[in-house]
C-alpha positions as CSV (number, residue, x, y, z in Angstrom):
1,X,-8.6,-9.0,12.2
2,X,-9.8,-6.7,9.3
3,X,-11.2,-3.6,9.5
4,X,-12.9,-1.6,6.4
5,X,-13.7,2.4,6.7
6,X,-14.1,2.6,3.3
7,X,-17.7,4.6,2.4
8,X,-19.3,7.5,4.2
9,X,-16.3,10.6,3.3
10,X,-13.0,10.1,5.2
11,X,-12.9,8.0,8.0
12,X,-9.9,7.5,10.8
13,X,-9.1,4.3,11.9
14,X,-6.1,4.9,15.1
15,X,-4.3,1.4,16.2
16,X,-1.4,0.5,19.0
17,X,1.0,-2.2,18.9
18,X,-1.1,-3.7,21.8
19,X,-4.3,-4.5,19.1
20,X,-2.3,-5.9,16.4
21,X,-0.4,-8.2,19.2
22,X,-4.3,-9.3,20.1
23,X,-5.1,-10.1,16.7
24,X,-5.1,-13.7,15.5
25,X,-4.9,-13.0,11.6
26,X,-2.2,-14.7,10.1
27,X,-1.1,-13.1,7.0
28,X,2.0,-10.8,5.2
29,X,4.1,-13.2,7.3
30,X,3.2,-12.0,10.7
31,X,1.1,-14.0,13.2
32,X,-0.5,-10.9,14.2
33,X,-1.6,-9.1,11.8
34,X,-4.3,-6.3,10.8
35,X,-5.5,-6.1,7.4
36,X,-7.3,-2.5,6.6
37,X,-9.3,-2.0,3.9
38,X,-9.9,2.1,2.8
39,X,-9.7,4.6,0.3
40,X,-7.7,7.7,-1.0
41,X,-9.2,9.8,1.5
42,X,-9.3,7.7,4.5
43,X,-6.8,8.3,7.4
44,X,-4.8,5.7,9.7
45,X,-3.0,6.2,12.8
46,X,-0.6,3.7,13.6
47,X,1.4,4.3,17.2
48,X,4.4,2.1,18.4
49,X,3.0,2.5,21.9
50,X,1.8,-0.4,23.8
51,X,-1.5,-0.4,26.0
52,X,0.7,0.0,29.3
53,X,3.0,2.8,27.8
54,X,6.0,1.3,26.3
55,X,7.5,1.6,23.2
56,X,9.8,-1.2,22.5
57,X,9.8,-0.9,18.5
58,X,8.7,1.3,15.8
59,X,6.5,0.8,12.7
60,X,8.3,0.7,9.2
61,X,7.2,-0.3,6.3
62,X,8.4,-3.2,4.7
63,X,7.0,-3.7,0.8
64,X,4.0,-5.0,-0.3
65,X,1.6,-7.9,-0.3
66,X,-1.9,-8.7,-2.0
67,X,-4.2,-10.9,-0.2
68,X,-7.7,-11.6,-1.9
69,X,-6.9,-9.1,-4.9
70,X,-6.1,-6.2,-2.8
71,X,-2.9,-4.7,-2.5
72,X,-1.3,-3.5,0.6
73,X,1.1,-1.7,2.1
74,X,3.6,-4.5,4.8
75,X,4.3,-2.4,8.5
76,X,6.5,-4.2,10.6
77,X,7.1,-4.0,14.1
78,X,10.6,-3.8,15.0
79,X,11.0,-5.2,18.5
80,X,8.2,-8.2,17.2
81,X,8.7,-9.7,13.9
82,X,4.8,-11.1,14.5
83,X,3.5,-8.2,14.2
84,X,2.1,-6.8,10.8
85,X,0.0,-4.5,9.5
86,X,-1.3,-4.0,6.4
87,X,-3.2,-1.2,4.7
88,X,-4.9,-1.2,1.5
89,X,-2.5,0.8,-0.5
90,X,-5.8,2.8,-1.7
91,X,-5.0,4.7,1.3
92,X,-2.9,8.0,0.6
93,X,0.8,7.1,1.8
94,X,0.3,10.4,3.0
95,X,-2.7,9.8,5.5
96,X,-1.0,7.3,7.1
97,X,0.7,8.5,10.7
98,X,3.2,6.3,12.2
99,X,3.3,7.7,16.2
């Protein structure tokens, strides 16, 4: 799954661990993973919370990858080694929020 908030000013994109575990995109290792495309200004929340509450893992980042030209930013999930996300490293280090 990919999502792109790039254009219109700065846009928020929040995700749990429960949407990346539905996602069917293979890639930065993970078989599910989240690709998101963005820019500088652009803002990501990124909470460890599944959709019935629990927390079994944390996000951390993990290096880099580029897919397609772009270059992002690896998260890993810590309790599920499937799960990836990865942010277009266009996107401020410092607008991304780990909950």
């Amino acid at each position: 799954q990919r999502f792109d908030i790039n254009g219109g000013g700065a846009n928020t994109l929040a995700l749990n661990a429960s949407t990346v575990q539905r996602s069917s995109l293979a890639a930065g290792g993970g078989s599910h993973a989240i690709e998101i495309l963005g820019g500088s200004d652009d803002l990501v929340n990124l909470s460890k919370a599944f959709s019935d509450g629990s927390t079994p893992g944390s996000w951390s980042t993990s290096g880099t990858t580029t897919v397609n030209g772009t270059l992002f930013n690896v998260y890993d999930y810590s309790s599920d080694a499937t799960l990836k996300v990865l942010i277009d490293s266009a996107i401020s280090a410092a607008n991304i929020t780990l909950l």
